[in-house]
C-alpha positions as CSV (number, residue, x, y, z in Angstrom):
1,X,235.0,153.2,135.1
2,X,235.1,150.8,131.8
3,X,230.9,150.0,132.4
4,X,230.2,151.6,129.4
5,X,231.8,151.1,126.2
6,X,231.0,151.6,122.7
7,X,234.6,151.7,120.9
8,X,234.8,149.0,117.9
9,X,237.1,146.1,119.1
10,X,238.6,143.2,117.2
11,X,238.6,139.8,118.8
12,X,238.4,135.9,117.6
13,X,236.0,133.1,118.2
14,X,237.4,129.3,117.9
15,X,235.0,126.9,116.6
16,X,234.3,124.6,114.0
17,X,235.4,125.3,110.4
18,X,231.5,124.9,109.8
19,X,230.3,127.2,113.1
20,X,233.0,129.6,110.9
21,X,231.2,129.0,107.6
22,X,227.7,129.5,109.0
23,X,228.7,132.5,110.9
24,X,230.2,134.4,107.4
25,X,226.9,133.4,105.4
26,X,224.2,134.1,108.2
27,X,226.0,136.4,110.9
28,X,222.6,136.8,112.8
29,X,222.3,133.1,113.0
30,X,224.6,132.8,116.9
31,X,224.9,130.2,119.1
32,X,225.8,131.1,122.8
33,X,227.6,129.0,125.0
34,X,225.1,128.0,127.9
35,X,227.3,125.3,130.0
36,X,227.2,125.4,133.8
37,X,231.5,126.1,133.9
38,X,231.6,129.1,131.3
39,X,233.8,131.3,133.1
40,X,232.3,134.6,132.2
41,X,228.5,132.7,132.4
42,X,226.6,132.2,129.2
43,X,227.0,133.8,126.0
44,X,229.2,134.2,123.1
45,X,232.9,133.8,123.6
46,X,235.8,135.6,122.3
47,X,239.1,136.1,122.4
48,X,240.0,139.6,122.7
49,X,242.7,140.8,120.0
50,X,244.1,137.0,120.4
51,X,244.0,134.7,117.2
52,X,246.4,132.3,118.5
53,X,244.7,131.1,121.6
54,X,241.9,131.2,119.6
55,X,242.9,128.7,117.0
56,X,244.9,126.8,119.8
57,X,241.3,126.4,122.0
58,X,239.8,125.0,119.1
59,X,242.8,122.6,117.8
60,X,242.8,121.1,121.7
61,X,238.9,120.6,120.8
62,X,239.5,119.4,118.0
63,X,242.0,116.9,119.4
64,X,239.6,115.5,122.0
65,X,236.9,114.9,119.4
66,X,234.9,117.5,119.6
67,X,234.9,119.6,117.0
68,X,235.4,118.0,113.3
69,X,237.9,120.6,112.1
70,X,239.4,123.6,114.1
71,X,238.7,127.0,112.3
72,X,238.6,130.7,114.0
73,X,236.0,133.8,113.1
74,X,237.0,137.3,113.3
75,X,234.7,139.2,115.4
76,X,233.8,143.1,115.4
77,X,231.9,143.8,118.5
78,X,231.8,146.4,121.3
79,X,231.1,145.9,124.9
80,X,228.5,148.7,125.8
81,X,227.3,148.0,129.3
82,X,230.0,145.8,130.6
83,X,230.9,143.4,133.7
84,X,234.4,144.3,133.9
85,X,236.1,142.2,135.9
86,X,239.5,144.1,135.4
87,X,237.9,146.8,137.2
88,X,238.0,146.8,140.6
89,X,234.2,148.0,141.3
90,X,232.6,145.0,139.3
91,X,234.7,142.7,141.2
92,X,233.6,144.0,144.6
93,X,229.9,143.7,142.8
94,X,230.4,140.3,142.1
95,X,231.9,139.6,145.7
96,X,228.2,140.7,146.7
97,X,226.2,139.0,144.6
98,X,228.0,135.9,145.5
99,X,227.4,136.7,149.2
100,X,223.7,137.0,148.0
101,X,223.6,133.7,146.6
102,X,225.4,132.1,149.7
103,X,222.8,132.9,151.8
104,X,219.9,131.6,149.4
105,X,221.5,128.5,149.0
106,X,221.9,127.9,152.2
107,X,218.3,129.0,153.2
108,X,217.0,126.1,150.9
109,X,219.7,123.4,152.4
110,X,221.8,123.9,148.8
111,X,225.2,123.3,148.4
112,X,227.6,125.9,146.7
113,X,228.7,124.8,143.0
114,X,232.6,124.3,143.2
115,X,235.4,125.4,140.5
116,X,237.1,122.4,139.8
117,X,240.4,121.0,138.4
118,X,240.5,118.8,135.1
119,X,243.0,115.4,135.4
120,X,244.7,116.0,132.6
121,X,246.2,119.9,133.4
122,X,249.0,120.1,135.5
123,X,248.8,123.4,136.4
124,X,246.0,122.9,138.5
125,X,244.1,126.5,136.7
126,X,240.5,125.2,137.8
127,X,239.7,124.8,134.6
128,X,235.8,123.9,135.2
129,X,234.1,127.1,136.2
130,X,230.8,126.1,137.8
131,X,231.3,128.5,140.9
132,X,232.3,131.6,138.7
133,X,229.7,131.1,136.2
134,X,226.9,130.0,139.1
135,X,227.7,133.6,140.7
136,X,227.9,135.5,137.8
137,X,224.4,133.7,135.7
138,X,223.1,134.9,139.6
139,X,224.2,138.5,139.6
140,X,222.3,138.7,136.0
141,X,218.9,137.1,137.6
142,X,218.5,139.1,140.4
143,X,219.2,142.7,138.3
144,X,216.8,141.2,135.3
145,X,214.3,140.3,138.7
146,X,214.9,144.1,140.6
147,X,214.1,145.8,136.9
148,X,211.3,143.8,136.3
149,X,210.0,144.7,139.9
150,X,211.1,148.0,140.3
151,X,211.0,149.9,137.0
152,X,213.1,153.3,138.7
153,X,215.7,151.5,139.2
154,X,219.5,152.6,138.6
155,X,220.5,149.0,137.4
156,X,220.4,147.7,134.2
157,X,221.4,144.8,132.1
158,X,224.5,144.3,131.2
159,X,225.8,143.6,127.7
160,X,228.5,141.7,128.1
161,X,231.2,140.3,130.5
162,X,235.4,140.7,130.1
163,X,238.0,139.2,132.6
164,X,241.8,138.1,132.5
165,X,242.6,135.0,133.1
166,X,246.4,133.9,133.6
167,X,246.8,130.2,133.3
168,X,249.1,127.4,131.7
169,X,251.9,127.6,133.6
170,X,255.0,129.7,133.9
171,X,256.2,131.1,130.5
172,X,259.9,130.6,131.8
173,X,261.6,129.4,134.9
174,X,260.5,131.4,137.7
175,X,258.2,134.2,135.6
176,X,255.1,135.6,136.9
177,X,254.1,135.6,133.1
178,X,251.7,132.7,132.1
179,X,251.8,130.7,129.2
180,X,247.9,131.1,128.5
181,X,247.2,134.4,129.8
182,X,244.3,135.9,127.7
183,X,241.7,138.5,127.9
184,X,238.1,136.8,127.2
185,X,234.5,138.5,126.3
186,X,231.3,137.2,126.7
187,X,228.5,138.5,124.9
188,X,225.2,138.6,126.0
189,X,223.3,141.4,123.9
190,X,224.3,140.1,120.8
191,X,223.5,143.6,119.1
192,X,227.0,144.1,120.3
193,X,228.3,141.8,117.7
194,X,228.7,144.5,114.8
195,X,230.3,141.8,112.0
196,X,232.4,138.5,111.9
197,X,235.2,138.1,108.6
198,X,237.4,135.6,108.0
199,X,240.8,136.7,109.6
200,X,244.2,136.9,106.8
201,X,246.7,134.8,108.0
């Protein structure tokens, strides 16, 4: 079981060259990521042990205009009490949670959020999360709402999030090996963030 997990890890966050700057001078000054497609659900993003597809997230931002000037942080962090969804019991938790918040939306006439494809990748790697991070931002509501309400309970918060995602397309004719394939972290106690540095190239 990978729940709990206090080992130091490296991993990088893509951003701005002024997010970077801000980060270095006032580390306790974060910004999470709160958008309705985040595929781990909201928090702070990084790139586990992955400084290219770091950098390479942030150029494509860049590119589209939405960041001034594509830069990458180092991170320190560890995950403590984790979501992993490379182990097979958080995924069958998530699979009930989601089964959870079926049946309330459908109680209040609600339609399910959808992942989605974006027109310009051809890979069709349903890109926009809203169904993943709809789920999982559900999963932390109703644990936050049993703790509050039941204060014996077994569950507790969790600290973070970490999935694999394989995406971008074959890395050669006929391989099962994806171009993108990455390991991502989202952190949601940010007391799991130990230090950020500015990686040697």
């Amino acid at each position: 079981m990978y729940s709990s997990r206090s080992n130091i890890l490296i991993g990088f966050h893509g951003c701005d060259e002024s997010v970077r700057d801000q980060l270095l001078t006032k580390p306790n000054k974060i910004k999470i990521s709160e958008k309705p497609f985040d595929w781990l659900g909201h928090g702070f993003y990084i790139w586990e042990n992955n400084y290219d597809r770091a950098l390479a997230w942030a150029k494509d931002k860049e590119k589209r205009g939405k960041i001034k000037k594509a830069s990458v942080i180092g991170v320190v962090f560890t995950l403590d009490y984790c979501l992993d969804l490379i182990d097979s019991e958080f995924i069958r938790m998530l699979s009930v949670y989601y089964e959870l918040m079926k049946k309330d939306f459908l109680s209040i006439g609600k339609e399910l959020p959808k992942n989605k494809d974006v027109k310009e990748d051809e890979h069709k790697d349903l890109l926009i999360r809203e169904l993943d991070c709809a789920v999982i931002q559900y999963l932390h509501q109703m644990i936050k709402e049993e703790i509050e309400s039941d204060k014996n309970t077994s569950l507790k918060p969790f600290d973070s999030a970490r999935g694999v995602f394989t995406e971008g397309g074959p890395a050669f004719p006929g391989a099962g090996v994806q171009k993108k394939s990455h390991i991502q972290i989202c952190i949601r106690n940010m007391n799991c963030i130990k230090g950020f540095f500015l990686p040697r190239k």
